[in-house]
C-alpha positions in Angstrom: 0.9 -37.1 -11.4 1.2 -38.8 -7.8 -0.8 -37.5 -4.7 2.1 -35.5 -3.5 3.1 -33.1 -6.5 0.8 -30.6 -4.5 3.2 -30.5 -1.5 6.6 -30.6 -3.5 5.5 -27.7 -6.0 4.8 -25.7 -2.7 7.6 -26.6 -1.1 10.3 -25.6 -4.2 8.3 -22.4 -4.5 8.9 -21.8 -0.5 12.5 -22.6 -1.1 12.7 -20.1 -3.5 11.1 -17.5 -2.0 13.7 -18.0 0.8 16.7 -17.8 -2.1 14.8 -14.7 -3.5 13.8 -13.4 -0.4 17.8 -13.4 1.3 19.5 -12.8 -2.2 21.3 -15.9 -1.8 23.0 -18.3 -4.6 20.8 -21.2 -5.0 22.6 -24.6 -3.5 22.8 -25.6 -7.4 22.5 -24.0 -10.5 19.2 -23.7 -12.3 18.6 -26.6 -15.1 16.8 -25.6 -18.4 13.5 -27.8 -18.9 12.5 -26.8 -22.8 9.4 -28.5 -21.6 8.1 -24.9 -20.2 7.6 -22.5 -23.3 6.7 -19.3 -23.5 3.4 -19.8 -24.1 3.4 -22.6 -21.2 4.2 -19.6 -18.7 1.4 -17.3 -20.2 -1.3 -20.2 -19.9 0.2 -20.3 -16.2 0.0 -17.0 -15.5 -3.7 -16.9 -17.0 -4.6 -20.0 -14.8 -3.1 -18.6 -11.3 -5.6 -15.7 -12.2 -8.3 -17.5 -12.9 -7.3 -19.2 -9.4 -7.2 -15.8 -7.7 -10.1 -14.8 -9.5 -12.4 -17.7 -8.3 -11.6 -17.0 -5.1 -12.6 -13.6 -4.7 -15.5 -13.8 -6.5 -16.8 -16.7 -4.5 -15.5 -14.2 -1.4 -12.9 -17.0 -0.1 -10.1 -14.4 -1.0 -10.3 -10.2 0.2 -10.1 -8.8 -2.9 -7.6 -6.2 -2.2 -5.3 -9.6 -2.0 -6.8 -10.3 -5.3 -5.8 -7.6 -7.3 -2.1 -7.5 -5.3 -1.4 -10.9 -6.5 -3.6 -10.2 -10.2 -0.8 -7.1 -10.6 1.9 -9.2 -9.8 0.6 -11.8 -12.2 0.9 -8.7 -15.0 3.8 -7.7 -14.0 5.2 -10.9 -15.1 3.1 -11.7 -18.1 4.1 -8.1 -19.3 8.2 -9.5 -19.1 6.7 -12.7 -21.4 5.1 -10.9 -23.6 4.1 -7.2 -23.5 0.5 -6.6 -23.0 -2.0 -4.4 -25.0 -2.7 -0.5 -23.6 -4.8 -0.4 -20.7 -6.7 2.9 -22.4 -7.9 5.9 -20.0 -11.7 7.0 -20.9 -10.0 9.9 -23.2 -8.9 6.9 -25.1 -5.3 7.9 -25.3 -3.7 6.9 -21.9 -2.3 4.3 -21.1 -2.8 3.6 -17.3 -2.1 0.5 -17.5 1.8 1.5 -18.3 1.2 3.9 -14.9 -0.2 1.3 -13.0 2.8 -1.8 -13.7 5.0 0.9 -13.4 3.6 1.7 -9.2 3.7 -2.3 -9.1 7.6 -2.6 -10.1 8.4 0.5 -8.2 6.7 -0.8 -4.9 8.7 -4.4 -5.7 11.8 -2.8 -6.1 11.1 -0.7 -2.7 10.1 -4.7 -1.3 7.1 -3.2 -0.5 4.8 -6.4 -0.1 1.8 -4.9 1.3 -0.9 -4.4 -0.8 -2.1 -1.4 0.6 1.0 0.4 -0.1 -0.3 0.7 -4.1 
């Protein structure tokens, strides 16, 4: 890895966000790297909470930012592989399906406050 990996990763995700953000074409076309699996994305996912996580708990992150970005982290480890019930104390519902369900609809609104959950 060289010192500046940090910066460029930041900087693609940046660029996307603008692409995603505008619904614009990407300059090029996407290229497959067979390199990232599916499990490679879950072990992401599970790290960026862990990141999140550390953060809040050692009260460097508010932690209604925390669980914003933890449910958008489900939201797309759900799409990789769907995720177990999130049982209700009756032991039959699943508010875990009710709750990804308020995060997508809130996306889909472009609702990017987390206060609006």
């Amino acid at each position: 890895m060289t010192a500046n990996i940090g910066a460029r990763l930041y900087g693609a995700a940046q660029q996307q966000l603008v692409v995603d953000f505008l619904k614009d074409e990407p300059a090029s076309a996407g290229v497959t790297r067979d390199f990232v699996t599916k499990q490679v994305a879950q072990d992401a996912i599970t790290h960026a909470f862990i990141a999140v996580d550390c953060q809040v708990q050692e009260q460097g992150m508010d932690p209604t930012v925390g669980a914003h970005i933890a449910g958008l982290l489900l939201v797309a480890r759900q799409y990789i592989d769907p995720l177990a019930p999130g049982l209700a104390a009756d032991g039959v519902t699943d508010r875990l399906s009710e709750d990804l369900n308020t995060i997508v609809d809130s996306i889909h609104l472009g609702h990017l406050d987390a206060f609006t959950w």
